[in-house]
Backbone as CSV, one residue per row, in Angstrom:
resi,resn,N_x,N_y,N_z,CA_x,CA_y,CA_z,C_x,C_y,C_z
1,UNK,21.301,-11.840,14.077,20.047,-11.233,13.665,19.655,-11.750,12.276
2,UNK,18.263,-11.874,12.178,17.840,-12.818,10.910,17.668,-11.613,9.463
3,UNK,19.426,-11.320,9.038,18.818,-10.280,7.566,19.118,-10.829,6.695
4,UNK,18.031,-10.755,5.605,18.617,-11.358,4.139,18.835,-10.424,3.203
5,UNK,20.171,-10.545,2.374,20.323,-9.979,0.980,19.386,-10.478,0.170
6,UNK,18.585,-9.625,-0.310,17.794,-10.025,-1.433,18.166,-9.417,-3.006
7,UNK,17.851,-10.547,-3.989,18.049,-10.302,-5.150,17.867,-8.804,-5.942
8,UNK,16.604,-8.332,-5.390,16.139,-7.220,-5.482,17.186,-5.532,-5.056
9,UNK,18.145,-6.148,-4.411,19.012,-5.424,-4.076,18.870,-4.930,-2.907
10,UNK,18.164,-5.209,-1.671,18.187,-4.610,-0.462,18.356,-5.427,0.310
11,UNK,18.194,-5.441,1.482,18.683,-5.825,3.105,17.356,-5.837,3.859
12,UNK,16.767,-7.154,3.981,15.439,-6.572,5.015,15.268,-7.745,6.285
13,UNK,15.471,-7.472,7.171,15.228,-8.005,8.593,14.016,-8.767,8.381
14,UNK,13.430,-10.409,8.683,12.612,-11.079,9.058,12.748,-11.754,10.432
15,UNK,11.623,-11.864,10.443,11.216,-13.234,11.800,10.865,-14.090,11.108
16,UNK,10.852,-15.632,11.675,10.336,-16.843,11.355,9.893,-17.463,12.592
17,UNK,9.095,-18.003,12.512,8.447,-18.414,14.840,7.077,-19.782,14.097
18,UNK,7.262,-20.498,14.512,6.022,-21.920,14.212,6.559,-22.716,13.579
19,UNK,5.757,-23.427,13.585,5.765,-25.013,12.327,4.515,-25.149,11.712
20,UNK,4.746,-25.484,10.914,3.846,-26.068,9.869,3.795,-25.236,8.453
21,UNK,2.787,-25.446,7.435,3.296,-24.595,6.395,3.365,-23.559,6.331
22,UNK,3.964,-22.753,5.345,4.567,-20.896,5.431,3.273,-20.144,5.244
23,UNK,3.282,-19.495,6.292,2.525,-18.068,5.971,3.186,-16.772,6.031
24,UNK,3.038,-16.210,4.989,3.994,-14.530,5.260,2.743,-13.463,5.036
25,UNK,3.230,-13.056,6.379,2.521,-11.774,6.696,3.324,-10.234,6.001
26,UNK,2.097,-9.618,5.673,2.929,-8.500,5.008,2.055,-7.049,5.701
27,UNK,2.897,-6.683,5.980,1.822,-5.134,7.459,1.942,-3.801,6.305
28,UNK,1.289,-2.921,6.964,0.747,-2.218,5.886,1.877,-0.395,5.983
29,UNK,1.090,0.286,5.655,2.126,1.674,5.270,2.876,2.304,6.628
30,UNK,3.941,2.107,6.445,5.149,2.732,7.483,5.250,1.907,8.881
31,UNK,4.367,0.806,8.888,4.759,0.003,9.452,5.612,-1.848,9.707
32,UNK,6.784,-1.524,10.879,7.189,-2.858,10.503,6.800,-4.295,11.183
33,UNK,7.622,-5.514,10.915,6.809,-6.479,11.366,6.229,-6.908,12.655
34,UNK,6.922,-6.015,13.713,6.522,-6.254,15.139,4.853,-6.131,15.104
35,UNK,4.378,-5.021,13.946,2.751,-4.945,14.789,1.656,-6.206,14.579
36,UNK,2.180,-7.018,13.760,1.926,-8.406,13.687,2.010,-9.194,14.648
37,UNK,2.356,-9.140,16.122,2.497,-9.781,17.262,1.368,-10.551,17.459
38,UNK,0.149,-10.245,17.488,-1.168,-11.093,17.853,-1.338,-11.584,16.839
39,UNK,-1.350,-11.488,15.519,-1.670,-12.361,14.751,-0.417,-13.856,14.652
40,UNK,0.835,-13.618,14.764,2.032,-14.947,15.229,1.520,-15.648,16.238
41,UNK,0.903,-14.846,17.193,0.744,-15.444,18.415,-0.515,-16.342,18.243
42,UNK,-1.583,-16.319,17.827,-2.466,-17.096,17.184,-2.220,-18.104,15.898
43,UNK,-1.147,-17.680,14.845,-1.420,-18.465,14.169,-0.008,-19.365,13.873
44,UNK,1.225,-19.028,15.156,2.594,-20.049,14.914,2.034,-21.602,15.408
45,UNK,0.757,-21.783,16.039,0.840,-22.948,16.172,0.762,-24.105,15.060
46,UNK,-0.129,-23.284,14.526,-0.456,-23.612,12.826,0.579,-24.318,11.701
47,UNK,0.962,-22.785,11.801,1.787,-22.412,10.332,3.033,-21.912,10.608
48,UNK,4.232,-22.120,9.759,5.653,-21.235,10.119,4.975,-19.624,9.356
49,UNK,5.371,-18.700,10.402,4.751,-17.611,10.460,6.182,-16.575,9.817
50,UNK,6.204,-16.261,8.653,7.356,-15.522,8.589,6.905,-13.873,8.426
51,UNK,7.530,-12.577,9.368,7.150,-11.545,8.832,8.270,-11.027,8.627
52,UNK,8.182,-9.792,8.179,9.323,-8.818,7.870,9.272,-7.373,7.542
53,UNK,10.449,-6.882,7.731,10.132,-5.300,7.752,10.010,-4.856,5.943
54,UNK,9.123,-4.497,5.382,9.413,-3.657,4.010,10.373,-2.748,3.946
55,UNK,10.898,-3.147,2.656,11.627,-1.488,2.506,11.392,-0.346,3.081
56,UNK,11.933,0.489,3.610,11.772,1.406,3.615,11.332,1.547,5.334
57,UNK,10.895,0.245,6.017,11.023,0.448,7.519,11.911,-0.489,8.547
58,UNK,11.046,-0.109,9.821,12.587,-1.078,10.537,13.707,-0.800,10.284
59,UNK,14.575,-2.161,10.515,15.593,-2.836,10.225,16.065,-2.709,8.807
60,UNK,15.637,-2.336,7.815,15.554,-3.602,6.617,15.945,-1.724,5.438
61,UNK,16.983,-1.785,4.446,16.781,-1.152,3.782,16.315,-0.036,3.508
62,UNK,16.211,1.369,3.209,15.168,2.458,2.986,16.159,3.248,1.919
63,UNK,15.884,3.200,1.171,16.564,4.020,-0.605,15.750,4.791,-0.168
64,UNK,16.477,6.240,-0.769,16.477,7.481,-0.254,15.186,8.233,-1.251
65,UNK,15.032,7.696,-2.367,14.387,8.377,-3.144,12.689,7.830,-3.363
66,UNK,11.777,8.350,-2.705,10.330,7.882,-2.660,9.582,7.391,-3.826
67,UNK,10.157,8.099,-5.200,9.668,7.694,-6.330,10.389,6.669,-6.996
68,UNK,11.379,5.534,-5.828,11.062,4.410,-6.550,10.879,3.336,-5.835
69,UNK,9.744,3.521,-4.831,8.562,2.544,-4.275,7.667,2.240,-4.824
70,UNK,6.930,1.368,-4.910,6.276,0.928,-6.067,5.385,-0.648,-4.892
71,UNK,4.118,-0.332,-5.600,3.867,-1.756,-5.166,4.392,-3.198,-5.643
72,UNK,4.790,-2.662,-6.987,5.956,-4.084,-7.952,6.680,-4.422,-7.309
73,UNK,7.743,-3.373,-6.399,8.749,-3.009,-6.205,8.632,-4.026,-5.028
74,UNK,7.431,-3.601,-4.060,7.541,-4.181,-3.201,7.191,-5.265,-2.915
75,UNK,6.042,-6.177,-3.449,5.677,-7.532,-4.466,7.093,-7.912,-4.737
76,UNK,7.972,-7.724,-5.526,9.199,-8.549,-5.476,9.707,-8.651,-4.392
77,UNK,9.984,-7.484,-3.999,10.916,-7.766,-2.212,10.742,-9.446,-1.845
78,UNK,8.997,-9.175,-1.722,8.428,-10.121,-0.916,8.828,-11.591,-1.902
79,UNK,8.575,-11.537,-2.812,9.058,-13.050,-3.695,10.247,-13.192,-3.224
80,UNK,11.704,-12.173,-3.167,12.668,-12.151,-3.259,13.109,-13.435,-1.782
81,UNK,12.417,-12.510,-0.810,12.889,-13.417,0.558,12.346,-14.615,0.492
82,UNK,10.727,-14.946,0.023,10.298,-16.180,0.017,11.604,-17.217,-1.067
83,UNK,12.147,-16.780,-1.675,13.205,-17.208,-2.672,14.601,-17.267,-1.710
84,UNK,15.014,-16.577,-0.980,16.117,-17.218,0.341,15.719,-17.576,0.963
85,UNK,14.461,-17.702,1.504,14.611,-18.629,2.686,13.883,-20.087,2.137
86,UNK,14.199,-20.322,1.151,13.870,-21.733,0.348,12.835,-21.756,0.451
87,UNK,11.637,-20.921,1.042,10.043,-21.530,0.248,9.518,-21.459,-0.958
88,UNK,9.213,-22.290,-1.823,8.587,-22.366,-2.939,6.861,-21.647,-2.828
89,UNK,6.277,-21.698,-1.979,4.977,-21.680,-2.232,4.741,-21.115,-0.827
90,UNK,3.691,-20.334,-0.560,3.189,-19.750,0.733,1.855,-18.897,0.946
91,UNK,1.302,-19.837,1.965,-0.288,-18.686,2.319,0.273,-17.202,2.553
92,UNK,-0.576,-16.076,1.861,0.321,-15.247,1.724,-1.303,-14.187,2.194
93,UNK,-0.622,-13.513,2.904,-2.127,-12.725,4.546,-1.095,-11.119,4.010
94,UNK,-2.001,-9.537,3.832,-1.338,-8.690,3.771,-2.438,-7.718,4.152
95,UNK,-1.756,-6.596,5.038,-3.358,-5.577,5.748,-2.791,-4.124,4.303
96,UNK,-3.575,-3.514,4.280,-3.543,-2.371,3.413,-2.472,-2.320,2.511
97,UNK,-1.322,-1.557,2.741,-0.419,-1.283,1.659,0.387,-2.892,1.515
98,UNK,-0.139,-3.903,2.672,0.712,-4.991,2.899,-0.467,-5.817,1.708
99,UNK,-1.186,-5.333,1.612,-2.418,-5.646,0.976,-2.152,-5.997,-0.923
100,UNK,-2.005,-4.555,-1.076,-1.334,-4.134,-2.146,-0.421,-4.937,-2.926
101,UNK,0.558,-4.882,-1.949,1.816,-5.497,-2.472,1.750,-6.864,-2.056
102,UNK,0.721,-7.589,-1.917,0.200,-8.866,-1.519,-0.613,-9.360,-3.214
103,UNK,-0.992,-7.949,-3.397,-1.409,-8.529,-5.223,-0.796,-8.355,-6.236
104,UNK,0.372,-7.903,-6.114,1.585,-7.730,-6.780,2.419,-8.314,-6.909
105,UNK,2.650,-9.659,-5.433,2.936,-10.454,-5.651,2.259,-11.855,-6.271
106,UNK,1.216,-11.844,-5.941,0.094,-13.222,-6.460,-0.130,-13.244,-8.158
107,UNK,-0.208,-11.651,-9.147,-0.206,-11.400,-10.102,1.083,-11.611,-11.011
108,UNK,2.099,-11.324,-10.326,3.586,-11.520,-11.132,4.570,-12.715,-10.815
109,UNK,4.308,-13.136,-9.453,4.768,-14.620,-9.201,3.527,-15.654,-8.365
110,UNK,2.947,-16.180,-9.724,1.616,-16.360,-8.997,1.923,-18.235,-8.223
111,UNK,3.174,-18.594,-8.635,3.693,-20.485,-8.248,3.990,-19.976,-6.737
112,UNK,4.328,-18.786,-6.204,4.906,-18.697,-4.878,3.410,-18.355,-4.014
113,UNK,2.209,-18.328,-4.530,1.002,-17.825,-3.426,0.054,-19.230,-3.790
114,UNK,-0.029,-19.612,-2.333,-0.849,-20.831,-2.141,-2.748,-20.244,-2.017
115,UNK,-2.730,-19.481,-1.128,-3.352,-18.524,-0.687,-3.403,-17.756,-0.062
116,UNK,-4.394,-16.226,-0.439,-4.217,-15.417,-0.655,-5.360,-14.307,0.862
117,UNK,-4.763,-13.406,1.909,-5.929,-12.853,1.859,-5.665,-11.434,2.260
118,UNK,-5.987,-10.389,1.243,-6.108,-9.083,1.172,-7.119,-8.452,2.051
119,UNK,-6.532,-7.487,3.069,-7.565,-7.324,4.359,-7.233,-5.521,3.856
120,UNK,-8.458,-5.325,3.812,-7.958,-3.216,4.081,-7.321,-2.720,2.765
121,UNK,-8.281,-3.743,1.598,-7.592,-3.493,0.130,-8.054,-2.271,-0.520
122,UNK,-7.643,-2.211,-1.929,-7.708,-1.249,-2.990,-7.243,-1.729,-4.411
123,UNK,-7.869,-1.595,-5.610,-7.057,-2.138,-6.087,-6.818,-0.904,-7.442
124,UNK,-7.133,0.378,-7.167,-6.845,1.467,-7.713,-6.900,2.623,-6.952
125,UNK,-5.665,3.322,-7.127,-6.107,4.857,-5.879,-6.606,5.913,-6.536
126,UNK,-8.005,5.710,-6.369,-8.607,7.256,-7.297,-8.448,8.108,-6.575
127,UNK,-8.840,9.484,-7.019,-8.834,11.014,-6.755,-8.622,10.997,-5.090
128,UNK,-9.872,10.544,-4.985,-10.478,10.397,-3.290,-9.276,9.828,-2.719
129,UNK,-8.741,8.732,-2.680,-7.770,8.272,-2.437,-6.170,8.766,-1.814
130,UNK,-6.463,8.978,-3.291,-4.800,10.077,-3.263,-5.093,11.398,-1.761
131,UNK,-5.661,11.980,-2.170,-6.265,12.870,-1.027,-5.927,12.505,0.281
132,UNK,-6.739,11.259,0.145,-7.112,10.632,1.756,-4.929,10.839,2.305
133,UNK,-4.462,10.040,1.350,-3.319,9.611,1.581,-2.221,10.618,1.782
134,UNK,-2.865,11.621,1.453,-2.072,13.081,1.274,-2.026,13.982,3.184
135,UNK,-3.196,13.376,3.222,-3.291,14.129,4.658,-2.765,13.331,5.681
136,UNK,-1.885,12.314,5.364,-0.757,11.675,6.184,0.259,12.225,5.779
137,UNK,0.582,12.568,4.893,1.608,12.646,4.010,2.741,14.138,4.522
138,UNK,1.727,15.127,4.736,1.682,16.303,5.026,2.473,16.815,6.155
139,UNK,2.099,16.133,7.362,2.965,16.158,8.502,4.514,15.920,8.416
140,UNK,4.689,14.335,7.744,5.736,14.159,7.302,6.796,15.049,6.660
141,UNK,6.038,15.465,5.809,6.813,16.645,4.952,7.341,17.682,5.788
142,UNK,6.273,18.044,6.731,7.445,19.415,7.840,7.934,18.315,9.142
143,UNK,8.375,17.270,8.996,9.135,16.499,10.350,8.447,16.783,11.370
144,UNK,6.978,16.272,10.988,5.885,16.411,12.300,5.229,15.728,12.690
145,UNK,6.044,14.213,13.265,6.022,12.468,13.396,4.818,12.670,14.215
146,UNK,4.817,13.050,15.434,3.727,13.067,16.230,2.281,14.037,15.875
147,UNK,2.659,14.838,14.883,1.062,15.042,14.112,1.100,14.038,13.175
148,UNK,1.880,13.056,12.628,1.668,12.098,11.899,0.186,11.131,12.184
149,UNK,1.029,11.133,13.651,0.532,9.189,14.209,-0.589,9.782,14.444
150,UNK,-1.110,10.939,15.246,-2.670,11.247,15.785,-3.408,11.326,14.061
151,UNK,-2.994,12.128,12.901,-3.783,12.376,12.451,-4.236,10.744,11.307
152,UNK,-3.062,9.929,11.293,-3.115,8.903,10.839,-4.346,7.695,11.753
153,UNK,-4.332,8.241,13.225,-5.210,6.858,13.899,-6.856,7.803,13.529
154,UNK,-6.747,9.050,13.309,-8.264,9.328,12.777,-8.723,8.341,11.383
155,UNK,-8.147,7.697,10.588,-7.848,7.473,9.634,-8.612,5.709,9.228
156,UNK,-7.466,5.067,10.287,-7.350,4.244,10.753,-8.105,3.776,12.379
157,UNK,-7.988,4.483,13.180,-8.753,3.778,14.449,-10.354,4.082,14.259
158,UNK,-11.004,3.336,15.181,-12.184,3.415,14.994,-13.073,4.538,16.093
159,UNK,-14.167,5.056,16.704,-14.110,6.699,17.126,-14.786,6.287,18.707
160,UNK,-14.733,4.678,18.826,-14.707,3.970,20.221,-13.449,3.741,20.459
161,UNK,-11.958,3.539,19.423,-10.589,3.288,20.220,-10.291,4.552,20.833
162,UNK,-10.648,5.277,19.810,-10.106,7.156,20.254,-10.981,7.651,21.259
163,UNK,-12.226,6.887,21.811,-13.111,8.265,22.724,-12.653,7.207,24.030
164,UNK,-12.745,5.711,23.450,-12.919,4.701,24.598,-11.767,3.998,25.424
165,UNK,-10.765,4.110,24.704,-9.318,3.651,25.144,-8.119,4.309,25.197
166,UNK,-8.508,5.160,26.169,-7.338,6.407,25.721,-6.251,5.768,26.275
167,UNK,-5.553,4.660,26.762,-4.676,4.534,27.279,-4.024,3.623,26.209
168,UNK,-5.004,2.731,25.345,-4.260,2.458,24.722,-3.640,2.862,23.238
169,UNK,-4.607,4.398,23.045,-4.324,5.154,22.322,-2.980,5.905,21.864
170,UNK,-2.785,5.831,23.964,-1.638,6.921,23.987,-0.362,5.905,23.645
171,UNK,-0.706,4.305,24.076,0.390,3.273,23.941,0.968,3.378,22.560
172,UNK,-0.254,3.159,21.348,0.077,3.061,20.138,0.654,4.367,19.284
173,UNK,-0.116,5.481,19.813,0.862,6.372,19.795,2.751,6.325,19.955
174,UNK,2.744,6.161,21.074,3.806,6.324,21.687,4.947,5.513,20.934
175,UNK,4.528,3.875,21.066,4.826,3.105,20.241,5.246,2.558,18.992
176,UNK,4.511,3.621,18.479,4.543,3.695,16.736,6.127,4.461,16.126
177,UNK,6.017,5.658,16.669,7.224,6.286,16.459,7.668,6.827,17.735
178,UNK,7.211,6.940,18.230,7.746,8.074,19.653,8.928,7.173,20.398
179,UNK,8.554,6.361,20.643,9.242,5.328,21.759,9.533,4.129,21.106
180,UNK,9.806,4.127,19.414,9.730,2.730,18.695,11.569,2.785,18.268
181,UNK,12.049,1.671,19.101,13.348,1.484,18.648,13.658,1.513,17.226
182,UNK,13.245,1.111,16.363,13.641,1.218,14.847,12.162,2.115,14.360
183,UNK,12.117,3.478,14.389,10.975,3.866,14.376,11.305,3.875,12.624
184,UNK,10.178,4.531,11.856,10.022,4.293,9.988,10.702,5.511,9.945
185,UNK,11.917,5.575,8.683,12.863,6.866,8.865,11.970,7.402,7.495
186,UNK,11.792,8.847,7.440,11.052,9.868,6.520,10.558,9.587,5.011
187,UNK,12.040,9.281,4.560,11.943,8.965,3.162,11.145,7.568,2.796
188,UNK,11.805,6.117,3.851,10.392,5.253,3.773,9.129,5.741,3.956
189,UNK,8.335,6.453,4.976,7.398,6.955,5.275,6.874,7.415,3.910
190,UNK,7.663,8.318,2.518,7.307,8.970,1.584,7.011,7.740,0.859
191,UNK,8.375,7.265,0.240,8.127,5.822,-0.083,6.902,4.897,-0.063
192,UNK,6.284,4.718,0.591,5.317,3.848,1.174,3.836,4.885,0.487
193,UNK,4.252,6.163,0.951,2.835,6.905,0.245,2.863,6.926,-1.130
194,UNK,4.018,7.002,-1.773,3.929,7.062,-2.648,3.730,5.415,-3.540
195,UNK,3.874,4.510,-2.979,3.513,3.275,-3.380,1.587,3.192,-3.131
196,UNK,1.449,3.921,-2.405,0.205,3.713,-1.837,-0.579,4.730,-3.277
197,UNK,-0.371,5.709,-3.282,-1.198,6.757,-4.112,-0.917,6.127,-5.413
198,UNK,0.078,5.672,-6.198,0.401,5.005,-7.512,-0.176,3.595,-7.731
199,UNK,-0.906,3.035,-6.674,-0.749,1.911,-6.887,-2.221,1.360,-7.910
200,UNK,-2.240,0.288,-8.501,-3.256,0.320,-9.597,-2.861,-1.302,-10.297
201,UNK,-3.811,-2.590,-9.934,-3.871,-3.502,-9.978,-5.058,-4.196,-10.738
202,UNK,-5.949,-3.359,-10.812,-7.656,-3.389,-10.693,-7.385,-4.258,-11.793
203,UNK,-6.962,-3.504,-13.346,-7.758,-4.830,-14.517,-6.537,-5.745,-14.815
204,UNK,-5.544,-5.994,-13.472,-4.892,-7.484,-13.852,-5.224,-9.002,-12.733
205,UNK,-5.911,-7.883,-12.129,-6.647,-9.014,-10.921,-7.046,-10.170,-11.426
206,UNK,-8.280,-10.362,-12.378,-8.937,-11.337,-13.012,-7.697,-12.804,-13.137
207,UNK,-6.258,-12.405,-13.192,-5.106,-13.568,-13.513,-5.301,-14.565,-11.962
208,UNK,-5.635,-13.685,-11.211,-5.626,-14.275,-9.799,-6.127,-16.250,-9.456
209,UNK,-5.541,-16.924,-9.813,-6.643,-18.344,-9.493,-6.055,-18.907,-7.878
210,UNK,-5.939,-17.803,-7.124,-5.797,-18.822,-5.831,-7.158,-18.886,-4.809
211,UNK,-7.444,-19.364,-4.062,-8.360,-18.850,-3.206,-7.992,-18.017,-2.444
212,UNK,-8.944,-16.733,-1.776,-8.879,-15.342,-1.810,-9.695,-14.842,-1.262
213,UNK,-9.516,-14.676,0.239,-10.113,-13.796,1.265,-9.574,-12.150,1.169
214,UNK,-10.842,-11.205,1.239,-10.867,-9.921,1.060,-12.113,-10.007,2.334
215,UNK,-11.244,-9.028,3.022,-12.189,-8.946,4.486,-11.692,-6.956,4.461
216,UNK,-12.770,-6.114,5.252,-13.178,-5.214,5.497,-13.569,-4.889,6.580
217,UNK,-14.068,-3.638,6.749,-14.372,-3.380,8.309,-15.373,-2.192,8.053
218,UNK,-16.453,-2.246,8.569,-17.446,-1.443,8.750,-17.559,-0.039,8.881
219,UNK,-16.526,0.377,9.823,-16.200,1.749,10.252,-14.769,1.816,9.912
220,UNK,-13.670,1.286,9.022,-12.833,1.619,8.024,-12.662,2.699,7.478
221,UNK,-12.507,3.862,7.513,-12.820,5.527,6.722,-11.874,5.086,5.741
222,UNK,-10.136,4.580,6.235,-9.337,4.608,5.620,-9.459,4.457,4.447
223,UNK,-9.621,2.558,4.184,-10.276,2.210,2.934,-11.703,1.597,2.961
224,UNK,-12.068,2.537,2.428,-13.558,2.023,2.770,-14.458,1.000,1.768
225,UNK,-14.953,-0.032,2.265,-15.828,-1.095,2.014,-15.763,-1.319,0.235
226,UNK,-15.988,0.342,-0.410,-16.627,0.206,-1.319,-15.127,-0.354,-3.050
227,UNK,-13.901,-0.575,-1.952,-12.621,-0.525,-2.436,-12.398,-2.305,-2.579
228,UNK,-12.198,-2.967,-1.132,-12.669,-4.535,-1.128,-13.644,-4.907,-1.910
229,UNK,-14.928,-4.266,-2.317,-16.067,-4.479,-3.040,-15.645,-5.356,-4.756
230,UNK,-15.004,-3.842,-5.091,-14.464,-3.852,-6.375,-13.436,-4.766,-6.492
231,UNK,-12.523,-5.205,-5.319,-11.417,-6.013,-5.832,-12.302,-7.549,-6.087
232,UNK,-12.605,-7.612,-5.050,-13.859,-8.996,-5.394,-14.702,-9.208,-6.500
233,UNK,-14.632,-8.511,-6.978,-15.386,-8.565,-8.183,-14.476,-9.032,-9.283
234,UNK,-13.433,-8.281,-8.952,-12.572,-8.996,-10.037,-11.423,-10.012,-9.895
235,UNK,-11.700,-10.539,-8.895,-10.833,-11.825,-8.892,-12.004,-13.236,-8.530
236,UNK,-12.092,-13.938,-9.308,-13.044,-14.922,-9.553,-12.534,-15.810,-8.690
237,UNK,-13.814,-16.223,-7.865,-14.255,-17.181,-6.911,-13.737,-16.577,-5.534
238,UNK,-13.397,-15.006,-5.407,-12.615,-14.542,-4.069,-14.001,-14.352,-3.243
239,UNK,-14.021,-14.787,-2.068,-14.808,-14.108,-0.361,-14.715,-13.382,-0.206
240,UNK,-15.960,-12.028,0.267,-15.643,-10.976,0.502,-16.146,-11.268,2.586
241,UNK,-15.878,-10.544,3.648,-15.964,-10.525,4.294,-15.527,-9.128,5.276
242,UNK,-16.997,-9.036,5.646,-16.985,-7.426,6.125,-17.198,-7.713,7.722
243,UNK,-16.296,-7.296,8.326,-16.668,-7.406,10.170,-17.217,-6.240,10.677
244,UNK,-18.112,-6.256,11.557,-19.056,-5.393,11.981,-18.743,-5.061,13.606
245,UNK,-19.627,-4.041,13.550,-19.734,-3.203,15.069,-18.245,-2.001,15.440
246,UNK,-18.272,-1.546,16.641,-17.781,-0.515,17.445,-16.527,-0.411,16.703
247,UNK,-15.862,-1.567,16.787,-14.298,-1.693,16.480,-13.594,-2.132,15.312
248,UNK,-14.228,-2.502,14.262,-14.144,-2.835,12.990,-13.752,-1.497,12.103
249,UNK,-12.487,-1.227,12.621,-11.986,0.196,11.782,-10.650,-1.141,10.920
250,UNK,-10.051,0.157,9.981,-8.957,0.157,9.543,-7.635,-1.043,10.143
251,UNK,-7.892,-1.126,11.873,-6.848,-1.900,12.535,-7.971,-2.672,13.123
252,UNK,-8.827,-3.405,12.851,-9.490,-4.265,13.373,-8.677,-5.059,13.765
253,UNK,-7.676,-5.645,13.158,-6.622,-6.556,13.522,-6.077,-6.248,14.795
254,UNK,-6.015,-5.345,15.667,-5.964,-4.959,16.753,-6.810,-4.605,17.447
255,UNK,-7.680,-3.655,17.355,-9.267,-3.219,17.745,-9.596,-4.706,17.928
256,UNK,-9.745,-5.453,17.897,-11.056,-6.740,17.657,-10.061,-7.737,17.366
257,UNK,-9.326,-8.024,17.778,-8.294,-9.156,17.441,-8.610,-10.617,17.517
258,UNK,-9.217,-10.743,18.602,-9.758,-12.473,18.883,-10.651,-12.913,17.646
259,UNK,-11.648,-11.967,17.228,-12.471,-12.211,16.730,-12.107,-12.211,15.569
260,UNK,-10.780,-11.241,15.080,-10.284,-11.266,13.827,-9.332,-12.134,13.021
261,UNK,-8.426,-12.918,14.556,-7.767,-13.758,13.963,-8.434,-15.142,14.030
262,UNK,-9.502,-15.193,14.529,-10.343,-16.469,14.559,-10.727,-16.619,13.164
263,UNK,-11.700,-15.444,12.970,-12.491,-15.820,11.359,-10.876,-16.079,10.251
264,UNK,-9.934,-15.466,10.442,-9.020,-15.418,9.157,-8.226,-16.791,9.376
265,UNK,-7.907,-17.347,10.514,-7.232,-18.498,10.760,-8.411,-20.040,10.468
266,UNK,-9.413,-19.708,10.808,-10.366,-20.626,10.431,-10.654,-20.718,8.643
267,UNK,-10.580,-19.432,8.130,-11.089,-19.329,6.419,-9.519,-20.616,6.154
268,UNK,-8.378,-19.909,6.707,-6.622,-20.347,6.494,-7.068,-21.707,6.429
269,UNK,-7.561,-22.322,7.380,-7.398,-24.108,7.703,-8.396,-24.497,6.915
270,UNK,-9.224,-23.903,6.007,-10.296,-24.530,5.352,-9.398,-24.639,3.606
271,UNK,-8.777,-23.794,3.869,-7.686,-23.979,2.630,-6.149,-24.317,2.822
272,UNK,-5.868,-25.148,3.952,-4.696,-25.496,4.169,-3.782,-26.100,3.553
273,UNK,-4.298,-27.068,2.384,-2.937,-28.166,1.843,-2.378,-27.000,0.870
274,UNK,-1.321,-27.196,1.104,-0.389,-26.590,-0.093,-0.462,-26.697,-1.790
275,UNK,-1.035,-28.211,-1.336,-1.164,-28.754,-2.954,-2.992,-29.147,-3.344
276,UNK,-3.365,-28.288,-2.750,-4.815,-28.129,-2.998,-5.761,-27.444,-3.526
């Protein structure tokens, strides 16, 4: 099984699947690298596709104590493995909290990000925020996984996955924790919120010089539009890109997948050389 000791001091399970240059995918709060499946599957022809579980899920590590997750925290992780598995440099793709800690890494080890693209960002959790993040949070706290996942896809799904696809509602449900062999154990789950509600990047962005896709989604409640807005603003010369219609929630990356890994794999090959 593919685990690396990392410098950082933990244990975290990756995949590696393609050829060509590194892309590391980084998935977002309490989830691990399996839900990345359609996006490998589109883009190993490409690129060596490496994902992996974060702290705190899967396979991979989970320290017991929530208050010391950190988006830094987890920004290194991610340097840490790109540092065993000998890549120097890597297109570096992250959805929400994968998001996060996608600018945490580009800001503090900025020689290891070729390029960059933050999907379902933030780059401060105000009031509103914290809130939002709290009413996931909640269930957790009384060991109430399955009011977790429903009240989390209000959040996250869009109100055509939930009225229009109940079957595959009930899949991702099911899937997520119910029936998920390495389902996210509690304290990661806290972990992860609490990286999420602390997290605060906004006035070191501007250091950013890679090229820098920030894409959004229309019907997003989670993080909404007006969050990608602001990060774009402050990272000079970044794309903002907002996808539209029915299914353009929070998991567009699933909701709308063809269409999602087309535009992000096409922006990818327009910035492909490593040394460019």
């Amino acid at each position: 099984m593919p685990f690396a000791e990392l410098s950082t001091g933990i244990e975290v399970f990756y995949r590696v699947e393609g050829s060509g240059d590194p892309l590391l995918l980084i998935m977002g709060t309490a989830a691990d690298h399996s839900v990345w499946a359609g996006q490998v599957e589109a883009y190993r022809g490409d690129y060596t596709v490496i994902t992996y579980d974060a702290r705190g899920t899967g396979r991979s590590t989970c320290p017991p104590d929530p208050a010391t997750y950190s988006m830094r925290v987890l920004g290194d992780d991610a340097a840490a493995l790109l540092d065993h598995l000998g890549v120097e440099r890597a297109h570096v793709s992250g959805l929400s909290l994968g998001s996060a800690t996608a600018q945490e890494l580009a800001v503090n080890h900025p020689e290891k990000v070729a390029t960059l693209q933050l999907h379902c960002t933030w780059g401060r959790s105000d009031e509103w925020f914290i809130r939002m993040i709290e009413t996931n949070e909640l269930p957790v706290l009384a060991d109430d996984f399955a009011q977790y996942i429903r009240t989390a896809l209000l959040w996250v799904a869009s109100p055509h996955f939930i009225n229009e696809r109940p079957e595959d509602v009930e899949a991702f449900e099911r899937g997520f924790i119910l029936e998920n062999p390495h389902p996210p154990p509690k304290q990661g789950m806290l972990g992860h919120f609490h990286a999420d509600k602390t997290h605060d990047t906004l006035d070191r962005l501007g250091g950013i010089r890679v090229p820098t896709l920030i894409t959004s989604g229309e019907v997003d409640w989670q993080v909404p539009t007006r969050y990608g807005l602001e990060v774009q603003r402050r990272i000079p010369g970044s794309t903002m890109h907002v996808f539209t219609g029915p299914a353009s929630s929070h998991i567009a990356f699933y909701e709308m997948s063809e269409e999602w890994n087309r535009f992000t794999l096409s922006w990818l090959n327009r910035h492909r050389p490593l040394d460019g």
